[in-house]
VEXVO-855164 format. One line per field, with one value per residue (C-alpha): residue number from 1; residue in three letters; x, y, z negated. Coordinates in pm, 1 decimal, padded with zeros to 6 digits. Layout:
<atoms>
pos NUM / ...
code ALA / ...
c1 X / ...
c2 Y / ...
c3 Z / ...
</atoms>
This chain:
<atoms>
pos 1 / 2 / 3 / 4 / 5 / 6 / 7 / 8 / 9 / 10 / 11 / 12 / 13 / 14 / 15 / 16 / 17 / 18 / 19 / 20 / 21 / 22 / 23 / 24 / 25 / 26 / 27 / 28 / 29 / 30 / 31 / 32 / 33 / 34 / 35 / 36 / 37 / 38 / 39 / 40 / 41 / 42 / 43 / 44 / 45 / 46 / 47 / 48 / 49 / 50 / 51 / 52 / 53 / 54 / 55 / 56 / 57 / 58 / 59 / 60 / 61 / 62 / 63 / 64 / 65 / 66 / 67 / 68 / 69 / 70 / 71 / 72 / 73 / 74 / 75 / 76 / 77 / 78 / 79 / 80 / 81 / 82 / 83 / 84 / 85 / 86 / 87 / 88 / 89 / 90 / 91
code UNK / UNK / UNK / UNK / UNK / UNK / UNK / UNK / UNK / UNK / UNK / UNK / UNK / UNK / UNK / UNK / UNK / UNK / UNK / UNK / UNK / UNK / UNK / UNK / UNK / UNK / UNK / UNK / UNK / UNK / UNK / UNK / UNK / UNK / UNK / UNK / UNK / UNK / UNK / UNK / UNK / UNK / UNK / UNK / UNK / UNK / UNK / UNK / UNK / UNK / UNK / UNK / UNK / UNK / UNK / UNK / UNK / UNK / UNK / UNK / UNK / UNK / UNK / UNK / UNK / UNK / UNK / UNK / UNK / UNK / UNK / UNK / UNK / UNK / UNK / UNK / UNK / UNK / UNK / UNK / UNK / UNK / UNK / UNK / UNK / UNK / UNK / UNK / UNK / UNK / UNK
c1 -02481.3 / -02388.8 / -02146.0 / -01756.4 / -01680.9 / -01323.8 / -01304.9 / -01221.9 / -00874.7 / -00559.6 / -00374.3 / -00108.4 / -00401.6 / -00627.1 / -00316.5 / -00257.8 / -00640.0 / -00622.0 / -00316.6 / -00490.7 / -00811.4 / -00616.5 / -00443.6 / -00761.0 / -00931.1 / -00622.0 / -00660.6 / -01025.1 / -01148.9 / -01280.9 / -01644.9 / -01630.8 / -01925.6 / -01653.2 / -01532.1 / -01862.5 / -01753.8 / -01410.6 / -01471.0 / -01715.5 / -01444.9 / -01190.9 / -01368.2 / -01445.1 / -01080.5 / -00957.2 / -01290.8 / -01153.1 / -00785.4 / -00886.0 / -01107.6 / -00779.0 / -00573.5 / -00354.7 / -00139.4 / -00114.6 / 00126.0 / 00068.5 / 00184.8 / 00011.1 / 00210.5 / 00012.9 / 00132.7 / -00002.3 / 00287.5 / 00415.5 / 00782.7 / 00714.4 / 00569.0 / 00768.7 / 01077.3 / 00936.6 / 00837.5 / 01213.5 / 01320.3 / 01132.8 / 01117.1 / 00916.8 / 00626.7 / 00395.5 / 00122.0 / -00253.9 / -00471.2 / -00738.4 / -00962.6 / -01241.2 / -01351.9 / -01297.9 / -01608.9 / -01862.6 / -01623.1
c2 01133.8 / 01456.6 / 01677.5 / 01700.1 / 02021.4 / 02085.4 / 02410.6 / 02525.4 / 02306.8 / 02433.3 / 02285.6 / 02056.2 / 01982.7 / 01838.9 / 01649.9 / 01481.5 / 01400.4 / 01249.0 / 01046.7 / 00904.5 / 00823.4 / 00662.3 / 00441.1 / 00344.1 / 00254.1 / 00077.4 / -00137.6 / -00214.8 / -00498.9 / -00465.6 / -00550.9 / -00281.5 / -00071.7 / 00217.2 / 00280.4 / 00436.1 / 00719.0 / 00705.6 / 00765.7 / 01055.2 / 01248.6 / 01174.7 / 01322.9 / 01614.8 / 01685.3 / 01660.1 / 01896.7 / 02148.1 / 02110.0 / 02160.4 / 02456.4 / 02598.9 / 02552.6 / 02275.8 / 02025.1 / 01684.2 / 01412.2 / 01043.4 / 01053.6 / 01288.9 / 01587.9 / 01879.2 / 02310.3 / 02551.4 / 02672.7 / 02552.2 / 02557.8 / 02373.7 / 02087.3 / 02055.2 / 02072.2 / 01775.4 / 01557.3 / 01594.9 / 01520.0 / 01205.4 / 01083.2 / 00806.6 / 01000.5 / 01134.7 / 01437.2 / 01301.7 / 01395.9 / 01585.3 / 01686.0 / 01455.5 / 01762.6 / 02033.1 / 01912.1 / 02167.4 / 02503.4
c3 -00520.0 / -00617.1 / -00284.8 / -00364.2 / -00436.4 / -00370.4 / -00300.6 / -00609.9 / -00588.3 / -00470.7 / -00141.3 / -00371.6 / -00636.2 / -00340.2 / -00155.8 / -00542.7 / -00520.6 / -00178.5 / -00282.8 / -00612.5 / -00425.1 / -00111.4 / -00405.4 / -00583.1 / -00251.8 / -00136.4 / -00503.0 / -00490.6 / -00294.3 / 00024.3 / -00055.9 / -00378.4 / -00374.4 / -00470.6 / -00122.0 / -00023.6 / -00303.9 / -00245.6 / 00123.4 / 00076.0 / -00166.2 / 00124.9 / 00394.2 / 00168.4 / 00101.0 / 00442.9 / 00552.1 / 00335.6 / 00427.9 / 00814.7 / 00661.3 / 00493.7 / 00826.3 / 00635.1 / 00834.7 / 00651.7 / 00681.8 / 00707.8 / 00344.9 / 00226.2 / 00213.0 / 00274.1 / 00391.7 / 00559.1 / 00630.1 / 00996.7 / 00989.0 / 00580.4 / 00756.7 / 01093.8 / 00858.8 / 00677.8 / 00992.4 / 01136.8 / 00789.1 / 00764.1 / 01158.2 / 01049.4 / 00907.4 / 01111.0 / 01128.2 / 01063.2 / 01340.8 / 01174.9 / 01514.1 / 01425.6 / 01194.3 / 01474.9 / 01636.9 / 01685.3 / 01672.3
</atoms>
């Protein structure tokens, strides 16, 4: 299988990615041999949103820009930040 390469994407164009492929995997049944692709291309996006110092939301909002996303998370007190550490391993 050929490596995602998602650096070429823009912040919004890789949190529209992330949402289409978290829809598709959400749709396909659990024993669908597309989740092993789906997954990979996941990972790969979030990589290179922890790469790009981007915070993401539960929903899949994504900024770099600190007060962008704090202004969204007391806007929408039920969302909350995705952890992203898992990919901080290592630095």
């Amino acid at each position: 299988m050929r490596t995602p390469d998602v650096g070429r994407l823009s912040a919004s164009e890789l949190g529209d990615a992330r949402r289409e492929l978290a829809v598709s995997r959400a749709l396909s049944r659990r024993d669908s041999p597309i989740h092993l692709p789906i997954n990979a291309q996941l990972l790969a996006i979030d990589a290179e949103l922890v790469s790009r110092g981007v915070r993401m939301c539960g929903c899949g909002m994504a900024a770099d820009d600190d007060g962008l996303m704090d202004g969204h998370l007391f806007e929408f007190p039920a969302h909350e930040e995705r952890d992203l550490g898992r990919f901080f391993a290592g630095r």
